[in-house]
N, C-alpha and C positions, 0 to 999 in steps of 0.2 A: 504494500500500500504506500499510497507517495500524498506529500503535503501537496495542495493548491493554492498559490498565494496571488490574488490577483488585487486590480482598485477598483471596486464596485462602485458607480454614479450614479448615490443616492439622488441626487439633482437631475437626473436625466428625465427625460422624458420615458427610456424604453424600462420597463419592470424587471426588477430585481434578478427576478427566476431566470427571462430571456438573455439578460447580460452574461447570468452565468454559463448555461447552456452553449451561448455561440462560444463562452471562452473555450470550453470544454470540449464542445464541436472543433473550434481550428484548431487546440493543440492536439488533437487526434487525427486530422486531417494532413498537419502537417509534423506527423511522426513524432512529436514529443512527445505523445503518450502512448506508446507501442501497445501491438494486440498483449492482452493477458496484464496489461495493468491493471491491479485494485485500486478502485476508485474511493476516498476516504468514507468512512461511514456519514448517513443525516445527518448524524448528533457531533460526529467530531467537524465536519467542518461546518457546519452550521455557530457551532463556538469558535473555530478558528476563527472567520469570517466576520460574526458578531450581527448574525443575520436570522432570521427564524428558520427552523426546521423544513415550515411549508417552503419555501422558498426553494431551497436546495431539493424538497421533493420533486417539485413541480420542476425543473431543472433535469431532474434525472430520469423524471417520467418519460419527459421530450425525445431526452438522448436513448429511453429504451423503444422508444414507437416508432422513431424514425431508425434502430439498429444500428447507432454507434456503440452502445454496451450490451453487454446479455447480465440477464443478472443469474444468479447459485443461490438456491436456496441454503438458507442456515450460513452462508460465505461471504456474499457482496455482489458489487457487479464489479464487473470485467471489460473493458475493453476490448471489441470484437475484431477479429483479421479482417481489414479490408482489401487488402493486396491490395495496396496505394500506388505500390508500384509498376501493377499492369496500365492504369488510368493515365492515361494523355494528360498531360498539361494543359493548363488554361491562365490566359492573363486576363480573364473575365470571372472567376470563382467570387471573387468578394463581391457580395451585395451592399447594393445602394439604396439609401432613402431614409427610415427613420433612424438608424445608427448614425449616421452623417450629421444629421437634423440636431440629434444632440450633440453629436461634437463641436457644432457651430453653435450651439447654444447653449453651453456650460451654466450660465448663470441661472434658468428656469427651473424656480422650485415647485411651482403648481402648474399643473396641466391640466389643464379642463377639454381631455380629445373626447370626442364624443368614436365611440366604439373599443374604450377599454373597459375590460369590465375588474369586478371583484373577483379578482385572484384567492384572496387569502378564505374565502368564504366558500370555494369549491372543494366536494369530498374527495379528498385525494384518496386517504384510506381507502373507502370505500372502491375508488374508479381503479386503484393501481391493485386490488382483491380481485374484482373481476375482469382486470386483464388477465391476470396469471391464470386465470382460470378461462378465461377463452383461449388463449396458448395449449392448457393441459386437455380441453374437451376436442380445438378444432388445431392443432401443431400443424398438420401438413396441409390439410384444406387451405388454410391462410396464405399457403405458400404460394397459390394459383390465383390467375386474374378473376375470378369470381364473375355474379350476374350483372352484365352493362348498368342492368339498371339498378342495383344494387343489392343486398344480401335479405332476399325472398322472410327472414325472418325480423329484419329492424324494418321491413314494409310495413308488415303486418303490424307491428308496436305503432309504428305512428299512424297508418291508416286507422287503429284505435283509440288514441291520442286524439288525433286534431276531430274525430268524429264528437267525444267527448267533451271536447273545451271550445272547437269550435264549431260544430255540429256539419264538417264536411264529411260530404255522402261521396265515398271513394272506395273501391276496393283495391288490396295492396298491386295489382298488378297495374293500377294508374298512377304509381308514384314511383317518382326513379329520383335517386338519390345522388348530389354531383358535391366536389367541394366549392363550393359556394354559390351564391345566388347570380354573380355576374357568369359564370360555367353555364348555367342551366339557362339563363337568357340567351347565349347563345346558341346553345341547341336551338331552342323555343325560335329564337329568329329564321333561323335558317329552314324551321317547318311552316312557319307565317309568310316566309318573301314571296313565295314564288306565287301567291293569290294578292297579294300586297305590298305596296310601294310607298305607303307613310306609318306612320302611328303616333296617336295624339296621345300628351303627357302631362303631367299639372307642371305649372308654371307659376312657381319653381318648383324643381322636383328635384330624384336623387338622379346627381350627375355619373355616379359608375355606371347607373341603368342606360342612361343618354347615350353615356361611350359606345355601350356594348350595341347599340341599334345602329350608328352612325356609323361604327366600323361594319356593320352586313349592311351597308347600304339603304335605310330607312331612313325615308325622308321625316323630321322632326315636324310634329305641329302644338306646340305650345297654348296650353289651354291657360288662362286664368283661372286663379281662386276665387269661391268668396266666403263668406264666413263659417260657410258651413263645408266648404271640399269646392269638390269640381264644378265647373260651370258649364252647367248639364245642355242648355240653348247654344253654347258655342262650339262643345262640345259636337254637336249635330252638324254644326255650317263650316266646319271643321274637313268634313266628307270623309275622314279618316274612320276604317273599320277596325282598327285596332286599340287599344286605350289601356295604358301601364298608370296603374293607379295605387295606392300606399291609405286605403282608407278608414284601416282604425287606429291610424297616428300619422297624417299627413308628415312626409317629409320635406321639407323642415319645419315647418309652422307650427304643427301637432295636433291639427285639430281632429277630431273624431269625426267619420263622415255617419249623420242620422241613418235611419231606417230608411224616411219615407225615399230620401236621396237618393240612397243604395236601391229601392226601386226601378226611380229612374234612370238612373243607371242601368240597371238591366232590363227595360223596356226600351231603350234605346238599342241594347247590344240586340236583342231580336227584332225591331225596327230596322238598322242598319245590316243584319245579317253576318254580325260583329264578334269581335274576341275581345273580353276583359282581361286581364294580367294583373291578377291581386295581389302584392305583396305583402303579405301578414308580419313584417320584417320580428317586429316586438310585440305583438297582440297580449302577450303575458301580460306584462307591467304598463297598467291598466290604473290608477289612484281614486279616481271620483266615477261614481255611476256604474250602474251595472255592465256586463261586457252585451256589446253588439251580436249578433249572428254574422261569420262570415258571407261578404256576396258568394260564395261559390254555395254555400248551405240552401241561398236563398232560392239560386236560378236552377230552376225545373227545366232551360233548355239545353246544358251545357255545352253554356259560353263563355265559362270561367275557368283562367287559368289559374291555381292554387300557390302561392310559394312562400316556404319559413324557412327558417336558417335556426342554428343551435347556437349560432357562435355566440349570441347575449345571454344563453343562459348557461354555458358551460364556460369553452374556453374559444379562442377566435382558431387558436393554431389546430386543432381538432377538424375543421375545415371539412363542418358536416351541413347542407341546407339540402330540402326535398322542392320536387315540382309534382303538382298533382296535376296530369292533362287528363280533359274530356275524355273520353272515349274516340271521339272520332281521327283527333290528332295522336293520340295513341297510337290508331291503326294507320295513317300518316306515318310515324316517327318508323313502324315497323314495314312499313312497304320503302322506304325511300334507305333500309339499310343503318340507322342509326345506331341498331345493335351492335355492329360492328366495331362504334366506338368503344373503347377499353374504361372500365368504371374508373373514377378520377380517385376515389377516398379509399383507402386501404381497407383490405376485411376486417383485419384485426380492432381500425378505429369501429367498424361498422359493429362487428361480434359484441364487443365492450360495451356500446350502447344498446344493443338489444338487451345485453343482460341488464343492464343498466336502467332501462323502460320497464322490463317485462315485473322485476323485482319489485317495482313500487318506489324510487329511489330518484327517479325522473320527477314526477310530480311533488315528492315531500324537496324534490332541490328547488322544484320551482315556490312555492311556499313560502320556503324561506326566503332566496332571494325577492318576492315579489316585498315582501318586511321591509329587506333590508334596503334598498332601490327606495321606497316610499320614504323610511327615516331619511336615507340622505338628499333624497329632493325636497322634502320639507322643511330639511337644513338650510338646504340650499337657497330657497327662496324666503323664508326664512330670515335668513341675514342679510340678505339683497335688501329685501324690503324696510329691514332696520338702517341698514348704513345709508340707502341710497334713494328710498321711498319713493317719491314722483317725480323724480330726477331721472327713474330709470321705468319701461313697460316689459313686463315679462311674457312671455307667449312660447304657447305650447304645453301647458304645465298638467295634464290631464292624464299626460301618459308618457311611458319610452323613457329613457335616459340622456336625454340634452334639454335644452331649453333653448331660443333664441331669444337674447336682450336688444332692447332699443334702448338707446341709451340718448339722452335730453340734455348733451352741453356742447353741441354743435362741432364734433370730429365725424368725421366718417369712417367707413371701416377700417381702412389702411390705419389710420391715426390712434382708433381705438387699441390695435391690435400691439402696434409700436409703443404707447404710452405703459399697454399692459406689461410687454415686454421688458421693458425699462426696470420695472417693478419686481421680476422675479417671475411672471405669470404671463401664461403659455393660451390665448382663445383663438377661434378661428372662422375665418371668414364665410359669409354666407352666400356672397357674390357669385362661386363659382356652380352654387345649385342652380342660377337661373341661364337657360339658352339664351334670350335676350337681356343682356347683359344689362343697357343699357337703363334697362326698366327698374333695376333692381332698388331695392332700399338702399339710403349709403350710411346710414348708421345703427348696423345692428350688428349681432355679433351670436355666433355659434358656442354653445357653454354643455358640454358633455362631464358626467358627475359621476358614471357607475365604477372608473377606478380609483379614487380619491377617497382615503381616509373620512371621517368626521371630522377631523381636529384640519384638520390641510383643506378641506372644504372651505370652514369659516375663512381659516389664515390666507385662501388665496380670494374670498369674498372682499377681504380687511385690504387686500393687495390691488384689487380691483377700485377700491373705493379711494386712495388715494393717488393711485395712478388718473383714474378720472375728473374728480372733484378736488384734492386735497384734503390737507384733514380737517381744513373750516368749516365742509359741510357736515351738515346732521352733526 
């Protein structure tokens, strides 16, 4: 067994667990940790370190799912032979983006990203029991590329799941499982072009989904809001049979789209002879009012495309979302060869969550997190509302994990975001959700809360409040 002695940035943006992990990952990639080294125990380098346990868990999880270590029962883990040596070089190996992002940003003690979640609140025990135990039941099966659309029995757990919580009427063979929800719009694109040449999107909306239409060639038609969602009369003058919609937590705004709405909405999709694309991204966390019916629950002519992702309620790296298609695109996806595509998320993530679901273990996580998500948004606005009161509009507060601020002392987003910077705190712009750019709000700001302490919540609220106002307000 050998020491690890690395400088972990607390201040960073990127979490604890992942710092360690990639450190772990290059010194194995580049030979300083040769096959068959023991890698130090939780407990001891978790003290080395001066870090939690979870931390270094979550850390060695990673490096056991992706098969840099194996672990020995009753012995440790091990680092695995990669014959590093067979592998071609590459002067492109190191990855770019949020690693960089910190290193140019040393000084950011609070981040408010919207899509990190609570790390320390997820059951490791628990997930890293039922992995070794999908290893011991399925060893060799895991070793093969498994079913395109993914593993015939985590179908079945969530076609039970979302029937349940969101009362969609699916059975497991219309749910195909991809790593993530941009993967599966592309599919879904490339079974919609060839009948259709635009698809209309709320304005503003999420820009990964934009990307992913604009790279197959779909032509954009940007809908307005209005208080309530989509604007269902323009929607129509629009001529667009397609419509990618976020409506029980608009993105970014957050507003819940009503019943009567989501009618309309689907008396248009059989009106125009139309596909809906419903993204249920965070339907969980939910704070005020009962939960909605999903449109796919509602529409008797299936015109609705279905799609959730895991990544808000487990972990993002897990890089597990489902699509539920009609029936008829189904049979679509299977005449035009789609099977053929190779499933994107490994069995082993896939096994794990079956057991994971099937146990009862899925719903008591969701539970809790739904808790804990509601204490820190309540935090959160909260202390907005103390330090900065009518000086600042909060929206979106009904559900999901961000918020967007309008903020009342005449900077615009660029400004707000620099001043926050200044301060130690990390917000983000909201500009790049809208296709017409030009339209956008210029002083509001993106504020994401679900990987943030309590205590680092307030202190980067306090961080916000004097980077904006100083401290003579309030």
């Amino acid at each position: 067994m050998i020491d690890l002695t690395l400088l972990l940035k607390r201040e960073s943006e990127e979490p604890l667990y992942t710092q360690l992990y990639q450190y772990i990952k290059k010194e194995i990639m580049n030979g300083k940790l040769p096959a068959q080294t023991r890698l130090p125990s939780i407990r001891s380098l978790s003290a080395h370190l001066h870090i939690s346990r979870n931390t270094v868990d979550l850390a060695y999880q990673q490096l056991l799912a992706e098969g840099y270590v194996l672990s020995k029962p009753r012995s440790g883990l091990y680092v695995m032979d990669l014959q590093l040596d067979t592998l071609p070089s590459s002067p492109h190996v190191r990855k770019q983006g949020s690693e960089d992002h910190a290193l140019a940003h040393p000084s950011i003690q609070y981040n408010f990203r919207y899509g990190d979640v609570d790390a320390e609140h997820f059951p490791l025990a628990t997930w890293r029991k039922l992995s070794n135990l999908s290893l011991q039941q399925n060893h060799q099966a895991l070793f093969s590329y498994g079913d395109p659309l993914g593993e015939p029995g985590l179908r079945m757990e969530i076609a039970k799941y979302l029937h349940g919580s969101r009362g969609v009427n699916c059975s497991p063979d219309q749910i195909m499982i991809g790593a993530g929800i941009q993967y599966l719009l592309a599919v879904l694109s490339g079974l919609l072009k060839p009948d259709n040449r635009s698809i209309a999107m709320e304005e503003p909306g999420y820009d990964g989904a934009r990307t992913i239409f604009q790279h197959h060639g779909l032509q954009l038609r940007p809908i307005p809001l209005e208080t309530d969602g989509l604007h269902i009369q323009q929607l129509y003058e629009s001529q667009s049979r397609i419509a990618y919609i976020t409506p029980s937590h608009q993105f970014p705004y957050g507003m819940v789209m009503p019943l009567h709405k989501r009618m309309q909405l689907l008396k248009w999709a059989a009106d125009q002879n139309g596909i809906i694309i419903e993204d249920d991204y965070d339907s969980e966390f939910r704070y005020v009012g009962k939960p909605i019916p999903s449109l796919q629950s509602l529409d008797s002519h299936q015109r609705t495309v279905y799609l959730g992702t895991f990544s808000k309620c487990l972990l993002p790296s897990i890089r597990i979302a489902y699509m539920v298609l009609p029936k008829h695109l189904l049979e679509l996806h299977n005449k035009h060869n789609y099977r053929l595509y190779d499933q994107t998320v490994s069995r082993f993530h896939q096994n794990t969550l079956e057991l994971f679901m099937r146990n009862g273990h899925w719903e008591a996580h969701i539970r809790k997190m739904r808790k804990v998500y509601r204490h820190k948004q309540s935090t959160l606005i909260s202390t907005i509302q103390q330090l900065m009161g009518s000086n600042v509009t909060v929206i979106g507060q009904d559900a999901g994990l961000h918020i967007l601020l309008r903020v009342h002392n005449g900077m615009h987003e660029q400004q707000l975001i620099a001043t926050a910077e200044k301060e130690g705190t990390q917000v983000y712009p909201v500009l790049p959700f809208w296709a017409q750019q030009a339209q956008a709000e210029q002083s509001m700001v993106q504020i994401g809360f679900g990987g943030l302490s309590m205590e680092d919540i307030q202190k980067g609220v306090h961080s916000l409040h004097r980077a904006w106002f100083g401290e003579s307000e309030r």
